[in-house]
Jmol script that loads the backbone (N, CA, C; Angstrom):
load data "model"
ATOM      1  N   UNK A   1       5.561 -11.918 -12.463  1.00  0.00           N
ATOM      2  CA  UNK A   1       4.766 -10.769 -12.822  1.00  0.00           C
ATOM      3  C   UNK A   1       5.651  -9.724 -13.513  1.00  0.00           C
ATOM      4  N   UNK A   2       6.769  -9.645 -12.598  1.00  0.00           N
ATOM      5  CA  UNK A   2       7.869  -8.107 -13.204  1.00  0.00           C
ATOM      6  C   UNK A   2       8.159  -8.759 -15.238  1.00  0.00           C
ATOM      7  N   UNK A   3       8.704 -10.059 -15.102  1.00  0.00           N
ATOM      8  CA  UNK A   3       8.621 -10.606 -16.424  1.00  0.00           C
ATOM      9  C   UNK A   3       7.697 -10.757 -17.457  1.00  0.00           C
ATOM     10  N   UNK A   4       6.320 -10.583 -16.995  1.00  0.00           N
ATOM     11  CA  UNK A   4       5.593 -10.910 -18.245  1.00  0.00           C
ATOM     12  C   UNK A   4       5.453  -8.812 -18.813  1.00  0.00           C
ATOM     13  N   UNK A   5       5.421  -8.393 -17.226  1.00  0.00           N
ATOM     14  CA  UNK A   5       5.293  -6.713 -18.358  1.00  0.00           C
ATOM     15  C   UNK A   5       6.736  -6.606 -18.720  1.00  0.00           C
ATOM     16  N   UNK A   6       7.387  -6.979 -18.080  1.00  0.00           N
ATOM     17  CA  UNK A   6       9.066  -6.493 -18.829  1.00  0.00           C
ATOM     18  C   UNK A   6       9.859  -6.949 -20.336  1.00  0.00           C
ATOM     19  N   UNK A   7       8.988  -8.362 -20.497  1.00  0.00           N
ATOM     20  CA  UNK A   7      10.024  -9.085 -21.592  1.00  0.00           C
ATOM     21  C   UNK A   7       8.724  -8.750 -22.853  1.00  0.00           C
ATOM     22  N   UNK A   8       9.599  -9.136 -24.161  1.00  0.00           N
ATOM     23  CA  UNK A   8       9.065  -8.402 -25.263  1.00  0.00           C
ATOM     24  C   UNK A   8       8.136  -9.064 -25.453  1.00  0.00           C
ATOM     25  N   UNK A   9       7.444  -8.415 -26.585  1.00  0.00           N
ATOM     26  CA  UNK A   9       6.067  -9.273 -26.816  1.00  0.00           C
ATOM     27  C   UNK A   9       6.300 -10.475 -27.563  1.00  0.00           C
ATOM     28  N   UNK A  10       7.103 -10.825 -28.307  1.00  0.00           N
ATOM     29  CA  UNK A  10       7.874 -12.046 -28.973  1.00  0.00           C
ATOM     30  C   UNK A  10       8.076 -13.329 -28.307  1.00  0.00           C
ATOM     31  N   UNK A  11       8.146 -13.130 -26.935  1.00  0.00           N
ATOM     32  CA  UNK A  11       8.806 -13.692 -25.931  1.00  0.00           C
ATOM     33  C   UNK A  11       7.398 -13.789 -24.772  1.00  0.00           C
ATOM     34  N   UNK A  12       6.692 -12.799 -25.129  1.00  0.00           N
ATOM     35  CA  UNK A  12       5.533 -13.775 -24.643  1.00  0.00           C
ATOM     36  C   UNK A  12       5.324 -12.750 -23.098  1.00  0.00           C
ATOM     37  N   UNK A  13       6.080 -11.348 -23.103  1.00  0.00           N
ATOM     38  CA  UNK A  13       5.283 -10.104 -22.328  1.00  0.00           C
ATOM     39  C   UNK A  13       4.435  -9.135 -23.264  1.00  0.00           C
ATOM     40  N   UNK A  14       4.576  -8.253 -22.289  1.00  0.00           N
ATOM     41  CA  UNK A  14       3.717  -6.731 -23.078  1.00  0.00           C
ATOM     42  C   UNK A  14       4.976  -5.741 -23.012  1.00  0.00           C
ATOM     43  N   UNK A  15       6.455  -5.893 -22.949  1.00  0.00           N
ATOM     44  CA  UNK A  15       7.152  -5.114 -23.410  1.00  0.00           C
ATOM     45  C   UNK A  15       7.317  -3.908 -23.390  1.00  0.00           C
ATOM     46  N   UNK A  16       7.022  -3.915 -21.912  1.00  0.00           N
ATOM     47  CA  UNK A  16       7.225  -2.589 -21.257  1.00  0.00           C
ATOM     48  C   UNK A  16       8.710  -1.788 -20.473  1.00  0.00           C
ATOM     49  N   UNK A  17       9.166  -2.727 -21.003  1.00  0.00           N
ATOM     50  CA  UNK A  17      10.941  -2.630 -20.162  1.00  0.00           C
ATOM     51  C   UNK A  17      11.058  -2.450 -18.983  1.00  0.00           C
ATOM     52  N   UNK A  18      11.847  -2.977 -18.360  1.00  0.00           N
ATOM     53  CA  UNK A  18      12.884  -2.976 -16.879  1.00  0.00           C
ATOM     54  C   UNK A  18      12.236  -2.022 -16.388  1.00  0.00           C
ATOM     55  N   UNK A  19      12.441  -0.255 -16.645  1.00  0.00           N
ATOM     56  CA  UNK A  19      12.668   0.817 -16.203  1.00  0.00           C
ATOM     57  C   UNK A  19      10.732   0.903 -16.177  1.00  0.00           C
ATOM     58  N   UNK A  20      10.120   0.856 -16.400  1.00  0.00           N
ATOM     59  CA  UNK A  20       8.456   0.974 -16.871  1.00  0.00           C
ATOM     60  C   UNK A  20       7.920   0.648 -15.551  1.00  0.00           C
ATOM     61  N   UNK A  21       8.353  -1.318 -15.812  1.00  0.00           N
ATOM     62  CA  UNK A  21       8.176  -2.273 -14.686  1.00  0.00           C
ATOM     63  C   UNK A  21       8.674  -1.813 -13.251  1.00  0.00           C
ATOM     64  N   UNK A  22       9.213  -1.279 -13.252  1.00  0.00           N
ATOM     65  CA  UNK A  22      10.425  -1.220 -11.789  1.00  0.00           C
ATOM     66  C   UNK A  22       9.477   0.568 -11.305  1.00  0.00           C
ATOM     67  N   UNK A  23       9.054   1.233 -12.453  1.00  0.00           N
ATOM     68  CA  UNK A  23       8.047   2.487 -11.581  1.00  0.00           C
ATOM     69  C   UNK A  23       6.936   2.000 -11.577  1.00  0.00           C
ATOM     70  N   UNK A  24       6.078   1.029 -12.012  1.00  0.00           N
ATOM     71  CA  UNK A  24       4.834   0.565 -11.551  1.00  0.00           C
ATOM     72  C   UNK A  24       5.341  -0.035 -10.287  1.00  0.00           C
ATOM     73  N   UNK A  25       5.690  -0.995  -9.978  1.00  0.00           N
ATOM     74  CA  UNK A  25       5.892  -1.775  -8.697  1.00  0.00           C
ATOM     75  C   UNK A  25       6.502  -0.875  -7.741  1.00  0.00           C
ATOM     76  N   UNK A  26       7.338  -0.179  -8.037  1.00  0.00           N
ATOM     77  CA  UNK A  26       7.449   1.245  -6.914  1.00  0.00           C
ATOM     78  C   UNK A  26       6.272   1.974  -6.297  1.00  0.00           C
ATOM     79  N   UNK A  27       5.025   2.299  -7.551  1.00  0.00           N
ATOM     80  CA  UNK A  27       3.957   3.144  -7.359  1.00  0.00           C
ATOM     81  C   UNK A  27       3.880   2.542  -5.997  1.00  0.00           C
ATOM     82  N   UNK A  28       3.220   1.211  -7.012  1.00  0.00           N
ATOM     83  CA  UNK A  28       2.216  -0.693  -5.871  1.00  0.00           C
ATOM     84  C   UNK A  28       3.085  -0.239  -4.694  1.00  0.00           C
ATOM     85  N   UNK A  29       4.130  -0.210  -3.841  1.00  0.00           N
ATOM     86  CA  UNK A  29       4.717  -0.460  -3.020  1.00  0.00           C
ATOM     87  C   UNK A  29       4.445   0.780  -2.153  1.00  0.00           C
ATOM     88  N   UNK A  30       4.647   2.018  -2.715  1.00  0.00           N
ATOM     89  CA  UNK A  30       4.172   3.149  -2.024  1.00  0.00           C
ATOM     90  C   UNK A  30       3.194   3.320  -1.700  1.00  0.00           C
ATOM     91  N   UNK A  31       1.854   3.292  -2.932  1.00  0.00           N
ATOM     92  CA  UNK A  31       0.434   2.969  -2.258  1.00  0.00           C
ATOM     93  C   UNK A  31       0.159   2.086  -1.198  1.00  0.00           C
ATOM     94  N   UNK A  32       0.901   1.043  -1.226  1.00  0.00           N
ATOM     95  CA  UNK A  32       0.430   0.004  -0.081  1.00  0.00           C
ATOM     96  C   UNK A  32       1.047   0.833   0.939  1.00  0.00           C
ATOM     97  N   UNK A  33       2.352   1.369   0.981  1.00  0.00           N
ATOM     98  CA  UNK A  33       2.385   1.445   2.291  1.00  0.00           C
ATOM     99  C   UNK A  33       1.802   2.625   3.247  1.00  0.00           C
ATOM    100  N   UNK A  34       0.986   3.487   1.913  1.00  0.00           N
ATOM    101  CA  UNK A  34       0.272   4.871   2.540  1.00  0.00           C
ATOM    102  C   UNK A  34      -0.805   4.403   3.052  1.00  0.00           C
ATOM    103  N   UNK A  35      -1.470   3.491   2.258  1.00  0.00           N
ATOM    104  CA  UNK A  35      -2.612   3.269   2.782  1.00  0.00           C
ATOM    105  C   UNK A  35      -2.658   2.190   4.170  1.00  0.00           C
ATOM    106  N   UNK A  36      -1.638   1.638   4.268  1.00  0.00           N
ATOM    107  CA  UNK A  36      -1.658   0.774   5.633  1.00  0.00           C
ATOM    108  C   UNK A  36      -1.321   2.252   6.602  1.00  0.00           C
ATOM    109  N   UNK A  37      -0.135   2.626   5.996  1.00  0.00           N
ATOM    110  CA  UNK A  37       0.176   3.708   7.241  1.00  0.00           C
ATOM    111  C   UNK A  37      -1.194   4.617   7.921  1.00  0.00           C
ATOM    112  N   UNK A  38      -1.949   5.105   6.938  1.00  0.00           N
ATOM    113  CA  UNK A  38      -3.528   5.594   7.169  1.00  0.00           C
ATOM    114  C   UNK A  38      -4.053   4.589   7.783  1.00  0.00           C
ATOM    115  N   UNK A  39      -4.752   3.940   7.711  1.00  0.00           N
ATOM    116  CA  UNK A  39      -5.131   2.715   8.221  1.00  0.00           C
ATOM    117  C   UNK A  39      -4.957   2.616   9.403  1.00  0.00           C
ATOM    118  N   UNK A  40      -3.479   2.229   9.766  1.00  0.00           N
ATOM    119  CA  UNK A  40      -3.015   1.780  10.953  1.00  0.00           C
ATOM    120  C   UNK A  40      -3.399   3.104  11.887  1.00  0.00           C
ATOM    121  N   UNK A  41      -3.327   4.341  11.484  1.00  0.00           N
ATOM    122  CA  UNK A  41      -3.368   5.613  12.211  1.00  0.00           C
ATOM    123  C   UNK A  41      -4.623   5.974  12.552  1.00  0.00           C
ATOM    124  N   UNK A  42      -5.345   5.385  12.162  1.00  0.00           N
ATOM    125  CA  UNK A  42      -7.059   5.398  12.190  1.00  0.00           C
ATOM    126  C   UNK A  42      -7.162   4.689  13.028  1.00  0.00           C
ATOM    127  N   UNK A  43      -7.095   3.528  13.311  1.00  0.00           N
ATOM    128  CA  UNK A  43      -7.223   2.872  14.000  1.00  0.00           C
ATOM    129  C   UNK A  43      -6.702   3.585  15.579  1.00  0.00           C
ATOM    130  N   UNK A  44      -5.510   3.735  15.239  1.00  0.00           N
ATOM    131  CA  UNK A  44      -5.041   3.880  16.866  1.00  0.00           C
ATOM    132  C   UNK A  44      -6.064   5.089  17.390  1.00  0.00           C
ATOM    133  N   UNK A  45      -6.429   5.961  16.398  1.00  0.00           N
ATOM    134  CA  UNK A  45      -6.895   7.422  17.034  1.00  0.00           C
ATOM    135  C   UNK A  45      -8.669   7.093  17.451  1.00  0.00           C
ATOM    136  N   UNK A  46      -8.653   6.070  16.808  1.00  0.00           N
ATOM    137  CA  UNK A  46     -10.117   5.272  17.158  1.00  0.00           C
ATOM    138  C   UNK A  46     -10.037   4.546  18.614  1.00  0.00           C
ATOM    139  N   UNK A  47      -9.072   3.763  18.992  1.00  0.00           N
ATOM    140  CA  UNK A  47      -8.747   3.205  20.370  1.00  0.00           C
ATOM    141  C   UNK A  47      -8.383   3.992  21.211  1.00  0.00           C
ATOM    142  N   UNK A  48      -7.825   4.960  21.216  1.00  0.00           N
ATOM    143  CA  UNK A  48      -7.299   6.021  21.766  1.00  0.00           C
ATOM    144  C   UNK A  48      -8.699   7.099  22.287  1.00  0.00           C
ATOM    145  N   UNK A  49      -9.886   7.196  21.565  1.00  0.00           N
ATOM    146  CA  UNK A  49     -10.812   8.143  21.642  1.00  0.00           C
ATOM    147  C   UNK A  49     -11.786   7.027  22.759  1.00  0.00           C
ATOM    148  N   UNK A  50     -11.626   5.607  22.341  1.00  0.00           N
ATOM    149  CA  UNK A  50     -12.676   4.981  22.762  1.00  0.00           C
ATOM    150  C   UNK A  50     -12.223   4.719  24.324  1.00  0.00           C
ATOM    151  N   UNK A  51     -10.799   4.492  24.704  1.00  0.00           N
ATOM    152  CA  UNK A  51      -9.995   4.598  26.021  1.00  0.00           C
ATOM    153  C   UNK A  51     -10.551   5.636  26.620  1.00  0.00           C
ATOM    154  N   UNK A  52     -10.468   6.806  26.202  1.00  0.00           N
ATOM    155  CA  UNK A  52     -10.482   8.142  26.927  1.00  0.00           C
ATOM    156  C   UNK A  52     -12.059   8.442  27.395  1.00  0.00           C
ATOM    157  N   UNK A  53     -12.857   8.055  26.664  1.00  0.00           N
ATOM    158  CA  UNK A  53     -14.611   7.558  26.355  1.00  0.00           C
ATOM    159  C   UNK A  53     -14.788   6.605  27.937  1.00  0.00           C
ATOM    160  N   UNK A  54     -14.286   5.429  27.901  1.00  0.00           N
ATOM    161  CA  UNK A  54     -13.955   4.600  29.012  1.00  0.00           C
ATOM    162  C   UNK A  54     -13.785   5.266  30.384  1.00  0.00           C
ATOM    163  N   UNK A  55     -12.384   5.878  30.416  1.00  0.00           N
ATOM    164  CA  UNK A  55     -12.158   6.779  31.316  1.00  0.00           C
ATOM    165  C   UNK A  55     -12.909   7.770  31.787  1.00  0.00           C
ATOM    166  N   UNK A  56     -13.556   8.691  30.573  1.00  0.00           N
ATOM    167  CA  UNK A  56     -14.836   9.756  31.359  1.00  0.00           C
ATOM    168  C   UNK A  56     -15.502   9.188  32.232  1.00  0.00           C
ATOM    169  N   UNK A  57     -16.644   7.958  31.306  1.00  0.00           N
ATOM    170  CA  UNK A  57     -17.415   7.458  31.822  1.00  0.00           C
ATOM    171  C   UNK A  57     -17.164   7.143  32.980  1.00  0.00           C
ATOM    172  N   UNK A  58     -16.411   6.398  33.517  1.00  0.00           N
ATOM    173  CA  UNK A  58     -16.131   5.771  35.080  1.00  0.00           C
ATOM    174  C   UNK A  58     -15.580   6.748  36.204  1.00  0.00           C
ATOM    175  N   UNK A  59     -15.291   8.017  35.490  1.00  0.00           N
ATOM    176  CA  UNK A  59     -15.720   9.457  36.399  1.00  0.00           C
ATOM    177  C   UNK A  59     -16.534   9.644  36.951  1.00  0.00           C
TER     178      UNK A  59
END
end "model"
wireframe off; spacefill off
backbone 0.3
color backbone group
């Protein structure tokens, strides 16, 4: 993938160079990991509410 945007168009990319390629896949890498990190944090505050939900109840 990093090769077909990186190498020239001659050669059979879209010739976007090294430096182009290497901040898109940085973006990709950061987005993924915000959105898992959200994700994952949702979740817990969702199990966490539904525990405590549990607990009233059997008060």
């Amino acid at each position: 993938m990093g090769d077909l945007l990186s190498q020239a168009p001659a050669d059979g990319g879209l010739g976007l160079g090294t430096t182009v390629t290497s901040v898109i896949f940085l973006g990709i890498i950061i987005g993924v990991a915000t959105y898992l990190g959200i994700k994952v944090g949702r979740q817990r505050r969702v199990a966490a509410s539904a525990e405590q939900d549990a607990v009233l109840a059997a008060a």
